[in-house]
C-alpha positions in Angstrom: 0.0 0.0 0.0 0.9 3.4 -1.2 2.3 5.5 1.7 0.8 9.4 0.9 3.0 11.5 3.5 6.1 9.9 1.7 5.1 10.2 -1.5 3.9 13.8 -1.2 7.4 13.9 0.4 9.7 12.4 -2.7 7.4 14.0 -5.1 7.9 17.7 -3.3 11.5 16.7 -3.3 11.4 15.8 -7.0 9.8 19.1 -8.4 11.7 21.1 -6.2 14.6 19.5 -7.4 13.4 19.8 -11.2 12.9 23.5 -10.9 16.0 24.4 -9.3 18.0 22.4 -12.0 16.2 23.9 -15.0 16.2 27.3 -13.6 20.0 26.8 -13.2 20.6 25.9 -16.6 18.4 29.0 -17.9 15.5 26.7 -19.4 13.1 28.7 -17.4 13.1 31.8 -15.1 10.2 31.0 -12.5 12.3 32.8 -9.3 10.7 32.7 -5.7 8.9 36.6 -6.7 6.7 34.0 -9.1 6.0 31.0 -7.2 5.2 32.3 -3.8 2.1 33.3 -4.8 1.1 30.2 -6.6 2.1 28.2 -3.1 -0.5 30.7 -1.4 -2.8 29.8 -4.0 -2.1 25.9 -3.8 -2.7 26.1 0.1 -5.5 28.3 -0.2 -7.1 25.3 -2.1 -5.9 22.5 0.3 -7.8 24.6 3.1 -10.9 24.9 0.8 -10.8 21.5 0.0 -11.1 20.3 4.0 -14.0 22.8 3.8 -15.9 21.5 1.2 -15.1 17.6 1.8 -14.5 16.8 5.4 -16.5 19.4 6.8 -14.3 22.0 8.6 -15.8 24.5 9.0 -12.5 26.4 10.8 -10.2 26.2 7.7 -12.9 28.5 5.9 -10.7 31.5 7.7 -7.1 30.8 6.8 -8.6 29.5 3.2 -9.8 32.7 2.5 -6.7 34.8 4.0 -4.7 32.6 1.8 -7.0 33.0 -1.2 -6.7 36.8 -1.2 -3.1 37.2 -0.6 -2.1 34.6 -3.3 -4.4 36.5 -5.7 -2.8 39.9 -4.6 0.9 38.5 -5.5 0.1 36.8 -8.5 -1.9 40.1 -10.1 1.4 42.1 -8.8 4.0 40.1 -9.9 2.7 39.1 -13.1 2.2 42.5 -13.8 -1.5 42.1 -13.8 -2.2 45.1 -11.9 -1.9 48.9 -13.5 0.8 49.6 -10.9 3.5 48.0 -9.6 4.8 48.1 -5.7 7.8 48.1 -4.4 8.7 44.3 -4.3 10.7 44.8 -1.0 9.1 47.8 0.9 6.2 46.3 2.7 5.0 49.8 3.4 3.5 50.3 0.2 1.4 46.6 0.1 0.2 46.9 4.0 -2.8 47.3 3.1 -4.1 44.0 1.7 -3.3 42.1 5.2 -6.5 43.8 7.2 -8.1 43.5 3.7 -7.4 39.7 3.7 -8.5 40.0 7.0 -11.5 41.7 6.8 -12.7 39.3 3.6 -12.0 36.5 5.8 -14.4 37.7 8.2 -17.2 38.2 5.4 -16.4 34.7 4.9 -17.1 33.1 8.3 -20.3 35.4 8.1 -21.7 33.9 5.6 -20.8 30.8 6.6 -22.9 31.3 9.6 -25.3 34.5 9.0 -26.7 34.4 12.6 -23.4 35.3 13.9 -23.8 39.0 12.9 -20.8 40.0 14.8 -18.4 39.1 12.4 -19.7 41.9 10.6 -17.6 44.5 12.3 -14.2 43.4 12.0 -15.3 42.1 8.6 -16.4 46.1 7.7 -13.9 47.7 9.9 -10.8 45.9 8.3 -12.3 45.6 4.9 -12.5 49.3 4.7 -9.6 50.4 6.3 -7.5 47.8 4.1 -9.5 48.9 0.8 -8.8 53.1 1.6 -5.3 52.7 2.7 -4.5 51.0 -0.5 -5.8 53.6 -2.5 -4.0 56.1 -1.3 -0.8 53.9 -1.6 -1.3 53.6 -5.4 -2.7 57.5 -5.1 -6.2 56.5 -6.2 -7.8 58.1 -3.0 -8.6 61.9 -3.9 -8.6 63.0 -0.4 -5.1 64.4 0.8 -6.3 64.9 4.5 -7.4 61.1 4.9 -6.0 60.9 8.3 -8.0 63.8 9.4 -11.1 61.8 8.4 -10.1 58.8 9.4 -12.8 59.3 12.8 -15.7 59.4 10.0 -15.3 56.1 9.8 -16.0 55.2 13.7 -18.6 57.5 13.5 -20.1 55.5 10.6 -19.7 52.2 13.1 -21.3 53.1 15.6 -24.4 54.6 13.5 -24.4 50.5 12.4 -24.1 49.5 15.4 -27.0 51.6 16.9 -29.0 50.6 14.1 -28.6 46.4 13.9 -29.8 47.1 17.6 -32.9 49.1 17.2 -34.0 46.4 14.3 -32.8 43.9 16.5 -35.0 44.8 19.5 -38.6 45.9 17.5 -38.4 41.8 16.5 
């Protein structure tokens, strides 16, 4: 009987050995900047997979982190996207991790829409990822962000206030 752990094993051990040997000999240039995202991608589908199959229900989080990062690289460094950060300063491509976040949570809520507090972080980190990237790639047309960032808890608790009026008329 087929062993899986040690054939995953040799097989990693194989194409890793492959790619190395063909990228040294200039057949094809797939560096690290090109095939990290494709792992985040690869794992990302793994975690779906134990979703979708076996039930569980707790690798829908990580899934979807892995999902949106993945697809984040791969549009970057396959030049996909109209503008191009700085592969080394993470202070220009911040932003997508509380956006990865923040998707993550709309996940798990509609996994399970009774549990409407995973709706804040889900909006919280969703927005803040989404305007601080904009501004990064100078999309956002509002120099003075930071001194309207506090429209944004203002706008939070408004939701907040609201889901519990509804929530106590029914």
């Amino acid at each position: 009987m087929l062993d899986k752990k040690t054939f995953l094993t040799g097989l990693t051990l194989v194409l890793i050995g492959v790619w190395l040997s063909l990228r040294n000999f200039g057949i094809i240039d797939l560096s690290f900047e090109h095939l990290y995202p494709i792992a985040l991608l690869l794992c990302a589908g793994g975690l779906f997979y134990s979703v979708k199959k076996r039930g569980e229900s707790a690798a829908l989080f990580p899934a979807t982190i892995f999902l949106t990062l993945g697809a984040f690289f791969l549009l970057r460094n396959y030049d996909f996207l109209s503008w191009k950060y700085n592969y080394y300063n993470i202070s220009e491509y911040w932003p997508i991790f509380p956006l990865a976040f923040g998707i993550a949570y709309f996940s798990k809520y509609l996994q399970n829409k009774t549990d409407r507090s995973l709706l804040i972080p889900a909006v919280t980190l969703s927005t803040l990822g989404l305007v601080f990237m904009l501004q990064s790639v100078k999309l956002f047309l509002c120099d003075n962000f930071l001194d309207l960032w506090p429209l944004s808890l203002v706008l939070a608790g408004l939701i907040i206030i609201l889901t519990s009026l509804r929530s106590k008329r029914s």
